[in-house]
N, C-alpha and C positions, 0 to 999 in steps of 0.2 A: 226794332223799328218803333214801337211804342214810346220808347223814352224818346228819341229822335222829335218825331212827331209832338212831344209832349216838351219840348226845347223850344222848335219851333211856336207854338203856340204859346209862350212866355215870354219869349224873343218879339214876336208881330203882335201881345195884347188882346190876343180872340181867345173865341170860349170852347170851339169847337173845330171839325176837321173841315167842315161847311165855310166858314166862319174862315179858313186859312185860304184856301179854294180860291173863294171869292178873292180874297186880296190880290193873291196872284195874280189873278186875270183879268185885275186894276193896270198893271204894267202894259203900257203901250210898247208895240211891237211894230217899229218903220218897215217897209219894204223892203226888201234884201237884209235886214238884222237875223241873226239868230238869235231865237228865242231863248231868255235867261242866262247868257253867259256874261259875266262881268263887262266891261268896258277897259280899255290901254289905260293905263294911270300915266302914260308918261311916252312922250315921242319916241323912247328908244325902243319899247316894244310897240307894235303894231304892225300895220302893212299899209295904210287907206292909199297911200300913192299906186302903190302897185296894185292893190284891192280895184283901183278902177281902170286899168291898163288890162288888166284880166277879164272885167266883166265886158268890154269892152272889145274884145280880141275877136269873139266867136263871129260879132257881126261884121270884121274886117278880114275875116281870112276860111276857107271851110275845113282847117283843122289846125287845132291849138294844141301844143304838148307844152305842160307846166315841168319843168324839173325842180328839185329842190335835192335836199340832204333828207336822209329819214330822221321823221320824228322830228321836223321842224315843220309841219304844218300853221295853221291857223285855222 
């Protein structure tokens, strides 16, 4: 953990564990984002079309079942 942390801290330019903390929770966080996971580099990964057909669903109908394949989540 310590060398990790101590990567980190070489990596972001701070002095201390305080000092990383802080950075982090520089990162704005939109409404419905999860917090710190990268972003789609590329149309073919992602879902947004279906991401809003989904969030969308619960208030058109009173029970949504999502299928997919295992272990293809998002």
């Amino acid at each position: 953990m310590e060398s990790h942390v101590a990567s980190l801290l070489r990596t972001y330019g701070v002095a201390d564990r305080r000092a990383l903390a802080a950075r982090a929770a520089l990162r704005a966080v939109r409404p419905g984002e999860i917090s710190r996971l990268p972003v789609g580099r590329t149309s073919f990964v992602g879902r947004s079309g279906e991401r809003g057909t989904v969030l969308a669903a619960p208030a058109e109908s009173r029970l949504v079942t999502l299928l997919g394949d295992g272990g293809m989540g998002w």
